[in-house]
N, C-alpha and C positions, 0 to 999 in steps of 0.2 A: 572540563566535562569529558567523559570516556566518548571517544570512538566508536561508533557499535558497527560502523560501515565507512569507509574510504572507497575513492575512485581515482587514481594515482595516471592521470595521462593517457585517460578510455580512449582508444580509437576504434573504428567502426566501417569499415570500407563494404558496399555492395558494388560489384563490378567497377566501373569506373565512379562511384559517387563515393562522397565519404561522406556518413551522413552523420557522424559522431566524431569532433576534431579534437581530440588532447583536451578533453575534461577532467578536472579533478576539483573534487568537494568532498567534505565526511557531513555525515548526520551523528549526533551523538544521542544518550541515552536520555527518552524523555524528549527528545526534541522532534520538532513538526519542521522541517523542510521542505519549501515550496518548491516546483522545477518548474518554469514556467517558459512560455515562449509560442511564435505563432506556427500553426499547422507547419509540420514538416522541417521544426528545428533540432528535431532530433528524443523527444523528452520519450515517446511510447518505447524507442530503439535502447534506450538506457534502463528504463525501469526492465524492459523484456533481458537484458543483459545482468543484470541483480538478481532476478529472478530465475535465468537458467535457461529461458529459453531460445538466447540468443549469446552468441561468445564472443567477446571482443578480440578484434582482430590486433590488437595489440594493449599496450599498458596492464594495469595490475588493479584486481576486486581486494579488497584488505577487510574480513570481517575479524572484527576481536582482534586485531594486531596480526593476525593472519594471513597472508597472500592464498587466495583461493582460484580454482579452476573448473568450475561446473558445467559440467557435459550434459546435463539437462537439469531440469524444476525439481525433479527428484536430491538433488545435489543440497540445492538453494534450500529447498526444507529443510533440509538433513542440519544445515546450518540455525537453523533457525528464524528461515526468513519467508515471509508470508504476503500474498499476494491478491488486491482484490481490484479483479479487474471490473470495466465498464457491465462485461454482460453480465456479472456474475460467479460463472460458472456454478451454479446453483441445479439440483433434480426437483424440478417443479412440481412431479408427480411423488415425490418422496416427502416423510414429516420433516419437521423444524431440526428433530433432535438425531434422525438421521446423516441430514443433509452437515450439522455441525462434526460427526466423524465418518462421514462417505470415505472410503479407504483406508481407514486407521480406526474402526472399531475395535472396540474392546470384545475378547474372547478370555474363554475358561480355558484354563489349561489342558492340553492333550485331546481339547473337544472341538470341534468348528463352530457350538454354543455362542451367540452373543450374551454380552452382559447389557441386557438391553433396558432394565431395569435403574442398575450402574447409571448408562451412558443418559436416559433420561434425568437422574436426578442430576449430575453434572450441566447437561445443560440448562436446569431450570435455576442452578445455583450461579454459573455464569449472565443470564439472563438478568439477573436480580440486583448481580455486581455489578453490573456497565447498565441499571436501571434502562432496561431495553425493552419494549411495552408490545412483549409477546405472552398473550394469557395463558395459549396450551403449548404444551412444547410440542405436543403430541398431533398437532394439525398438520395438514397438505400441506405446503409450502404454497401451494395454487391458490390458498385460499387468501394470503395475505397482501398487503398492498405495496407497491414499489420500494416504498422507505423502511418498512418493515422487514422484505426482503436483502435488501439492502443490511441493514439493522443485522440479522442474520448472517452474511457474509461478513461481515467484520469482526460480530463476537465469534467465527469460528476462526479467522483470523488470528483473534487474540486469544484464544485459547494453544494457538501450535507454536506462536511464532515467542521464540527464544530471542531476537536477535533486532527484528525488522519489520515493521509491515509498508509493504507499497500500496499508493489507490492511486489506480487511473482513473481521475475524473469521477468519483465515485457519486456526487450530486448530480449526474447531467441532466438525468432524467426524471427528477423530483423538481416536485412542487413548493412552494415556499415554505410549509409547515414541516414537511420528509427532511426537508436541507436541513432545516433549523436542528431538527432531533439527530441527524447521520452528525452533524459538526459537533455537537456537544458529546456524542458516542469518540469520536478521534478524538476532543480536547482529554477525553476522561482517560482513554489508553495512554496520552502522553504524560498525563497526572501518574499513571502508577509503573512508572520511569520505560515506558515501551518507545522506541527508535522509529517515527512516520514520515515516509519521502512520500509527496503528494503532490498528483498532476491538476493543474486546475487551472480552467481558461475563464474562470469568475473571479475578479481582480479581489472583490468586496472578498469573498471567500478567505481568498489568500492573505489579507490583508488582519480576517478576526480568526485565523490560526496559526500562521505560519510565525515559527520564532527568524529563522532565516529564507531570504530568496534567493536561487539561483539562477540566473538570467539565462537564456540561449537564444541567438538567432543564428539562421541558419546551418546548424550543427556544432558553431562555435561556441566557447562558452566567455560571453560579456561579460561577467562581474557576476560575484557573492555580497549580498549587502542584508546588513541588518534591520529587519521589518519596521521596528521604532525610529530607524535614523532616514525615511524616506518616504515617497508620497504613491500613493497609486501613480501618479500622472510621473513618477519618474521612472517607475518601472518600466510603464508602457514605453515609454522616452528610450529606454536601452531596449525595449523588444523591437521595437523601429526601425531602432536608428537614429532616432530625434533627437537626444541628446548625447 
């Protein structure tokens, strides 16, 4: 399996804590990797370092056989790697189809003209592809409902991202039915070979997507183990300490 992202030996020092101890794991292409672990083992600190907006204080980011060095999220795109966090970061006052290229519209040459035209039917034709059950592209974003919203941030995810997409906890705040549909939207990205590192403290979750789990307590990293060869109750066992 290719590569699409390594982590060769992360270290992560704030003042006197080291809150990211010599991690190293790769996620390859297509595949759903879990990071899991209890509050404060380190998991937000690692994806926010992938992403750009935090620099590891030592070891090596390897995207594509690559050693990389991003001085901010601007970098991590640039790469091809996309990011969808808890809150969003979604314009609730803007439409659907806006909010899918907020920064990276499309323009006419030599004009400041948007192709707004363009950029709606692109995203009604992405919409259609990851079967995402948004009827106007052309609504408030304010008008939709958590998992929808949600729904939204990951198809524009999967629209930029070349490389990579991270979710922190991207179900927390959905309801059973929002879960059900945001999980089948990740299975379908990893179906059409896209690289998902995903944070998530709902074991069940992790359990009906993750192809691999990576353990952490306390910044350390436990064990890599394959999802088929183990049980919820053992995972929780290395987040512990229990076994």
């Amino acid at each position: 399996m290719t590569q699409v992202v390594e982590l060769r030996d992360i270290r992560k020092i704030f003042g006197a804590i080291e809150a990211v101890k010599g991690l190293s794991f790769g996620v390859g292409q297509g595949e759903v990797v879990a990071l899991v672990g209890d509050n404060g083992a380190g998991k937000s600190t690692i994806v926010k370092m992938i992403a750009g907006t935090e620099q590891p204080t030592s070891g090596d980011v390897i995207i594509n056989g690559s050693a990389v060095h991003f001085r901010g999220p601007h970098d991590a795109r640039h790469q091809g790697i996309e990011t969808v966090f808890q809150d969003l970061a979604l314009a609730t006052q803007q439409s659907v189809w806006r909010n899918l290229f907020l920064g990276r519209e499309l323009t006419y040459p030599f004009f400041s003209l948007m192709k707004s035209a363009e950029m709606r039917r692109i995203s009604r034709e992405l919409f259609d592809d990851l079967a995402v059950n948004i009827p106007d592209e052309r609504v408030e974003l304010s008008a939709l409902s958590g998992g929808q919203r949600q729904a939204v941030a990951i198809a524009r995810a999967s629209r930029w991202a070349q490389s990579l997409v991270l979710m922190d906890e991207p179900t927390a705040a959905l309801g059973v039915a929002e879960t059900d549909r945001v999980e089948n939207l990740i299975q379908k990205l990893a179906s059409r070979g896209t690289a998902v590192l995903l944070i998530s403290h709902d074991m069940g979750q992790v359990f009906r997507l993750a192809d691999r789990i990576v353990v952490l307590r306390r910044g350390a990293h436990v064990g890599t183990v394959n999802r088929i060869d183990v049980s919820p109750s053992d995972v929780i066992g290395m987040i512990t300490g229990a076994s």
